[in-house]
N, C-alpha and C positions, 0 to 999 in steps of 0.2 A: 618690734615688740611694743607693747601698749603703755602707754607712758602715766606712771601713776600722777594723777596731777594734786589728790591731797589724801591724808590719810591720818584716822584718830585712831589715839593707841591707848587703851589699857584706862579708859574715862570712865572717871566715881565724880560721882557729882551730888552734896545730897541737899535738899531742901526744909531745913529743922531738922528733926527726925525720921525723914521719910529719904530713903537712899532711890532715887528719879535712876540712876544709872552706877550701873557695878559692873567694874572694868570692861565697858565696851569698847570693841573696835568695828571700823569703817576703812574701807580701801577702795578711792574710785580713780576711775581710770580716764583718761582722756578720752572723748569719741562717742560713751556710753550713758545710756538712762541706766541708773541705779534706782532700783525700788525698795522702797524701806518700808517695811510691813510688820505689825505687831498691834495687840491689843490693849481697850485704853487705858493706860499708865504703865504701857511698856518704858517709855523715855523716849517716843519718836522724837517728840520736838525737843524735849529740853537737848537730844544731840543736835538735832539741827540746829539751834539755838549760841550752842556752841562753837557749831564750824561759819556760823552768822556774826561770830563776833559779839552777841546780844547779852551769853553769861558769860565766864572759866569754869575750869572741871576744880573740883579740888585735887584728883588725881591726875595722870595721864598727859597726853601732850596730841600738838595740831601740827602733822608738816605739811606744807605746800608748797609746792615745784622742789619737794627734796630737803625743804631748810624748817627746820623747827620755829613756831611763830607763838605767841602770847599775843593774839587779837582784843583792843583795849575798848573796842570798839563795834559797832555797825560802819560808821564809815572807816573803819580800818579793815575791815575785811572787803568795803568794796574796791580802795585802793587796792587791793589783793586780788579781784576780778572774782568775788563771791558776793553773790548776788540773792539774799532771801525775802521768799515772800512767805510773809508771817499766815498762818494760822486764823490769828487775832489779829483783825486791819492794826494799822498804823497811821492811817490818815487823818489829818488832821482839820473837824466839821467845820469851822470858822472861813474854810478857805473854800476855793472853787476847783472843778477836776482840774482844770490844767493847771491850775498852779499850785495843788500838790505834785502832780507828775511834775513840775519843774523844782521844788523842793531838794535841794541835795546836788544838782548839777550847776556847775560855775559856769557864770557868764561872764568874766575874764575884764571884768570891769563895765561891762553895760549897761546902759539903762533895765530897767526890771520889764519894761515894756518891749523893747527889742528882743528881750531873750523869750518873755512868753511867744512872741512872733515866732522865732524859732523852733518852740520845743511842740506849738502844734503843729507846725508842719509837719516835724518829726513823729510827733504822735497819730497825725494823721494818717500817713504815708502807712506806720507798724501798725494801726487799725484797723485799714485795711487791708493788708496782710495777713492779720492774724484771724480778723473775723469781729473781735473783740470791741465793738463798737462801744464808746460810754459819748455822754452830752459833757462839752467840756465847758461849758458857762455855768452849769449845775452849781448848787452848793454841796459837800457830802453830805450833809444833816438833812437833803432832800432825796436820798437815795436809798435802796434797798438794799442788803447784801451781796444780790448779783451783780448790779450795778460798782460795788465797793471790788467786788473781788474780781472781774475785770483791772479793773483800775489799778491795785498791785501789783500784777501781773504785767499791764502795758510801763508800770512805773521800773520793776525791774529790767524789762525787756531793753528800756530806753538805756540805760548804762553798762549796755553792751557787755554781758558777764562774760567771761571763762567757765566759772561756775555758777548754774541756776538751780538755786535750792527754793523746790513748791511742797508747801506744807499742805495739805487737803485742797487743790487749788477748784478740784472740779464737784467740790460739794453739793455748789450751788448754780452750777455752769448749765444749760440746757444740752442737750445730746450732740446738736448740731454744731453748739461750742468748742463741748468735749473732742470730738471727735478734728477741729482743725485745730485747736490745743498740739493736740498731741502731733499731727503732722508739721506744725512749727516747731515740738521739743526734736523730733525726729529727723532736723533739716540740721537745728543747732547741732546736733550733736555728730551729723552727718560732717559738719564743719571743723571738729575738733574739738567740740567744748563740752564741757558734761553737764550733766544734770542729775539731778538726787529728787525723787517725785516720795512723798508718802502720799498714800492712799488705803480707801479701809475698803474699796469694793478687788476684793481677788482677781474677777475678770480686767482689771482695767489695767492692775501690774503685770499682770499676766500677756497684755496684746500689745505694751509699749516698751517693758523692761528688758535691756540686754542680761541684766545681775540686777540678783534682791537678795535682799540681807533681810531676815527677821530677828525681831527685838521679842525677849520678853521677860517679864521683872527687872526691864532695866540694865540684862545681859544680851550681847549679839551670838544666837544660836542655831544661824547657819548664814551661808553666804555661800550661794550657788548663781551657776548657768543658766537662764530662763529654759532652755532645752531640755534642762536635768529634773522639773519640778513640776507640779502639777498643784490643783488645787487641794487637792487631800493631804498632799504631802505638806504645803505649807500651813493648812491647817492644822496639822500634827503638830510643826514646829511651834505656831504659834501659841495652840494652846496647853500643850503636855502632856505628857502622858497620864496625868494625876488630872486633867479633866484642868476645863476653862476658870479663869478668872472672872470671865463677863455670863458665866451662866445663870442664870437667876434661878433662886432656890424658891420651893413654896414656900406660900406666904405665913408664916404661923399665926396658928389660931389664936382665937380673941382680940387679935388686934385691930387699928382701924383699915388694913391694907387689905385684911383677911377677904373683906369683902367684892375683891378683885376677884379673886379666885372661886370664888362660890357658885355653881352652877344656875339656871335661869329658874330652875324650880326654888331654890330654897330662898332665893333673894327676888326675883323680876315678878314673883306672885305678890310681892307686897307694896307691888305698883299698880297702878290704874290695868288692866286685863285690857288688851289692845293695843294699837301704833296710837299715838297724839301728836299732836304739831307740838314742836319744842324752838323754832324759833319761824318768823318769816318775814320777808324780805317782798314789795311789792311796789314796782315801779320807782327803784330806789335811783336817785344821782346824790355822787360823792363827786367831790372837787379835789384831786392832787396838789401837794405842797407846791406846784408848779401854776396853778391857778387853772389848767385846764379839767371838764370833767376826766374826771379817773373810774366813773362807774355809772353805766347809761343807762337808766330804766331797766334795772335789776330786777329779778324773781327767783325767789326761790324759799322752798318752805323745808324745812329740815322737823322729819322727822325722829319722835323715837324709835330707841334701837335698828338705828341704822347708822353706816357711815358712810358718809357723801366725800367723792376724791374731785378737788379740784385741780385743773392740768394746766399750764398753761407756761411761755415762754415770761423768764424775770421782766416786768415793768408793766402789765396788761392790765393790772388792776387788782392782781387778789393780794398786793400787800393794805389796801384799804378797804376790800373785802372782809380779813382778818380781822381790820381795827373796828369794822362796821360792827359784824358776827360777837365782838366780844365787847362790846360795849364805848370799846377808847375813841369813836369818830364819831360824830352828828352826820346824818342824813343831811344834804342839801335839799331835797324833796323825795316825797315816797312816801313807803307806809313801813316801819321797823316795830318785829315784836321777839325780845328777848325775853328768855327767865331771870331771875335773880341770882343763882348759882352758875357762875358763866368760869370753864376751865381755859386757860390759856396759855399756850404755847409757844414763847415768836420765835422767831425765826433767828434773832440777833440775842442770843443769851446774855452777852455782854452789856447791851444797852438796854435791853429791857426786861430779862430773866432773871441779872441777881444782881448782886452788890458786891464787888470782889474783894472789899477791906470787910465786908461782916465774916461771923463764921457759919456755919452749917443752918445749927439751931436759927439762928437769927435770920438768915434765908428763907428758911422753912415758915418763920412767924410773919415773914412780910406778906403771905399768901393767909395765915392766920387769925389773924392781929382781931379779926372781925366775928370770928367762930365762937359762939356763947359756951361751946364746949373746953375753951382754951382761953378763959377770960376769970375775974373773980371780981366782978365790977368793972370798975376802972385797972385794972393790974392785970398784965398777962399771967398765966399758968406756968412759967417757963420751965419746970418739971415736968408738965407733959409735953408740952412743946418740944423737949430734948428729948424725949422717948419717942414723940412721934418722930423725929429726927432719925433718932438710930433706927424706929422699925424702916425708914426710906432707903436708908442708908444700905441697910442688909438685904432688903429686900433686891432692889434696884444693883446691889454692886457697886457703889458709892466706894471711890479704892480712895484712904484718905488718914488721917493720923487721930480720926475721933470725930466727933461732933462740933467740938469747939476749933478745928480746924479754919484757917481762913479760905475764904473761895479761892483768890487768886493762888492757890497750892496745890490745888485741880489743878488737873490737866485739860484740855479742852473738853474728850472725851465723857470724863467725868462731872465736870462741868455739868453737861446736856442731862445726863443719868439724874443728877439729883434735882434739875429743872422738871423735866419729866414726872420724875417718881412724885414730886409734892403737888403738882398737877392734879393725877391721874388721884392720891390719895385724897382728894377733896369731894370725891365723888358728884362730879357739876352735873348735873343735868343738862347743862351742852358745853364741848370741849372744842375747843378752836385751837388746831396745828401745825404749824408752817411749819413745815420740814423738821421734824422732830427728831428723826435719825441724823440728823448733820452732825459729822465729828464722831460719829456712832462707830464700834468694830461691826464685827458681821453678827456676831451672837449678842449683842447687846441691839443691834438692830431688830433684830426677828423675836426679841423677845421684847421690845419695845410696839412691834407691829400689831403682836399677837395681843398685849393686854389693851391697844388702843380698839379691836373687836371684839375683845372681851366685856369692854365695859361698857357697848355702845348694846351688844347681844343678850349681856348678864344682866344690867345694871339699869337698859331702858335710857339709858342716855344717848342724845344724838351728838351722835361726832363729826365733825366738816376738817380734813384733813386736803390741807393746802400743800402740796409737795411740787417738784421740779423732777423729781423724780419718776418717770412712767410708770416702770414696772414695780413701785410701791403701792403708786394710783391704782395699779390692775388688780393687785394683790389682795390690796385691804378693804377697798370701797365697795359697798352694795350698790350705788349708783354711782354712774362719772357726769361731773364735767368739763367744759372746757372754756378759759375766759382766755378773749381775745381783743383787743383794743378796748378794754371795758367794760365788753358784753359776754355775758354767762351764757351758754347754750349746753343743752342736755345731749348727752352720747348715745345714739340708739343702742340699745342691748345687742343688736344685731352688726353694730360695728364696735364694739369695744376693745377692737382688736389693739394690740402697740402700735401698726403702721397705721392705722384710720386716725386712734387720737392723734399720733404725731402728725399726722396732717393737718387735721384741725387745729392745734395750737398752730400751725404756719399761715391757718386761713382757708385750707382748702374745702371747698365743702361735698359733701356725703348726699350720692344719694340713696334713698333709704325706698326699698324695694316693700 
């Protein structure tokens, strides 16, 4: 018989006014990937949060191996061989990869110098194992998210869990990752030990989960057999029979968002009649935080109403790509010509999307602050400013206790939605966005896709959308790229196919017939 190795019973948990989880349960079993699936601000994390040790429930209780625990801690749950990797890094910039990964493991009185000897070896040996290559002399403050979110992962891996709990681990993961990722959870678990994976892509729970549990409003409302389910059916569970939480309603009229929705006759006629160059890029070198080039004789001209998909494996250059396109890096040499209305999206919401002690409104004004339509002098407008607020908020799905809500009360999900939303309502003349769906459910994804062509097709704006993600790149881009050791090359129309790009981001190259 299958040995329950932990189990949450009957968890209320609430955050102010906002109840994150109502009397949820969880039951995982030794041996098994459990997949936790629900829409955002179901309460994925804040449960994993709590079988992490990181909150308490106010209600309910935690056992593991049979005996009921009040975990006071993170490192009290890894004493307990539960092992979480956060969502939201935890690394700490100040310091170098390897000695965050050494962070947290005794070295039983040694020099600090002998134990770093040790833990890269150790880290060496599970890098290569697992795929998951990071530079371990780096600083994190010189890294990119994929680079960060390896490094979690190799950090948990090293204290040898019982239980490995991965919060969105393959958000920002390349295909090739993902895919020995998951033959490493599928070894662990082969071993004995379990693992609890949330993920917002269905195919992914679907090809790795033994059991998935779906979350929604913060209730657990089912828990089946991967056998027994199918995509539709968990789609039912997750979103209800009374229809989605993350479905985006039209825009209502008069407002400033309205003009999202406006088709290209009634709005794209009151732009210059034709394609114009809206930004370019011409024989550009960027230099990396690391001192070598990071971007080699660059080209490229981004026009209107278009959107140009950048492809490419994490570290090749399109995170200063991004900073180039929207303004935050100097050109080492080249020719750079931007507009003044620059949208941006990064890719790390946390470090550079919002401020998580402000609240909503005051988010919203940090992208503002400059707008003569939300100014009165020197004085912001903050009555319209809170309106434009709530139209983001409704529009977008923004799940949250008001306007004057703080960020960090989001959930990650939500988080991203109301990045996005205030973006996208500034109408830029060109939008720059790294992985815009990270942290996204599936309907907040597609409906995030769809106004990112909407406003490049309606609106005349040129969009350059930097993803990890292929079949977003195929999806939404009228042209593709692909940057690889710094260098941008264009996708023939006649290979655009998902196995050509994936080649090309590994190097291979195309011949074009």
């Amino acid at each position: 018989m299958t040995e329950v190795l932990a189990r949450l019973d009957g968890i209320t948990r609430h955050f102010g006014h906002v109840k994150a989880l109502d009397r949820a349960n969880l039951e995982i079993y030794s041996g098994e990937i459990h997949g936790i699936l629900g829409e955002n601000g179901a309460g994925k994390t804040t449960l994993l949060s709590i079988l992490g040790g990181i909150i308490h429930p106010d209600v309910g209780f935690l056992e593991v191996d049979g005996s009921r625990v009040r975990l006071q801690s993170a490192r009290a749950a890894w004493k307990m061989g539960i092992g979480l990797v956060h969502q939201h890094f935890t690394l700490v910039p100040g310091l170098s990869v390897l000695e965050n990964l050494a962070l947290g493991r005794r070295h039983k009185g040694r020099r600090w110098t002998l134990h770093l000897k040790e833990i890269r070896k150790e880290a060496s040996q599970l890098s290569k194992l697992t795929g998951l290559t990071v530079p371990f002399e780096a600083s994190i403050e010189e890294l990119g998210v994929g680079d960060r979110q390896r490094i979690e992962i190799l950090k948990a891996l090293l204290r040898d869990p019982q239980l490995l709990v991965l919060d969105e681990p393959t958000a920002v993961l390349a295909p090739a990752e993902i895919d020995q990722l998951f033959r490493l959870l599928r070894t662990l678990a082969e071993e004995g030990r379990a693992v609890v994976l949330v993920a917002h892509k269905l195919d992914e729970i679907l090809s790795i989960a033994d059991r998935v549990t779906v979350l929604r409003q913060g209730r657990t409302v089912m828990t089946a057999v991967r056998a027994d389910v199918d995509i539709e059916i968990l789609t039912d569970a997750m979103m209800g029979s009374s229809g989605s939480e993350g479905e985006a309603p039209t825009a209502p009229a008069g407002n400033a968002l309205s003009a999202l929705g406006q088709s290209s006759d009634s709005l794209a006629q009151n732009r210059e009649s034709g394609n114009r160059s809206v930004a370019k890029l011409k024989g550009v070198d960027v230099y990396g935080p690391q001192g070598g080039l990071a971007l080699q004789d660059v080209g490229l001209e981004v026009m209107s109403g278009e959107v140009i998909g950048v492809a490419g494996v994490e570290g090749n250059g399109q995170r200063e790509l991004a900073l180039v396109l929207s303004g935050r890096q100097e050109v080492a040499s080249g020719k750079l010509e931007i507009p003044e209305h620059v949208g941006f999206i990064p890719q790390d919401r946390n470090r550079e999307g919002l401020a998580a002690e402000f609240n909503l409104t005051e988010n919203v004004a940090l992208a503002l602050h400059r707008d003569p339509q939300f100014r009165w002098g020197p004085l912001l407008r903050w009555n319209l400013i809170e309106l434009h607020a709530s139209e983001i908020r409704s529009r977008f799905k923004v799940q949250s206790s008001g306007e004057r809500a703080l960020v960090r009360e989001l959930s990650g999900g939500n988080q991203q939605r109301l990045v996005v939303g205030r973006e996208l309502s500034r109408m830029p003349e060109l939008l720059i966005a790294e992985n815009p769906t990270r942290g996204l459910d599936f309907t907040a994804t597609a409906f995030v896709r769809g106004e990112l062509k909407r406003l490049a097709h309606d609106t005349a704006a040129g969009v350059v959308l930097i993803s990890t993600d292929l079949d977003e790149i195929l999806e939404v881009a009228d042209r593709v790229f692909v940057i690889l050791r710094g260098k941008l090359t264009p996708v023939p129309s006649t290979h655009d196919s998902r196995e050509a790009v994936g080649a090309m981001m590994l190097g291979s190259r195309l011949e074009v017939h």
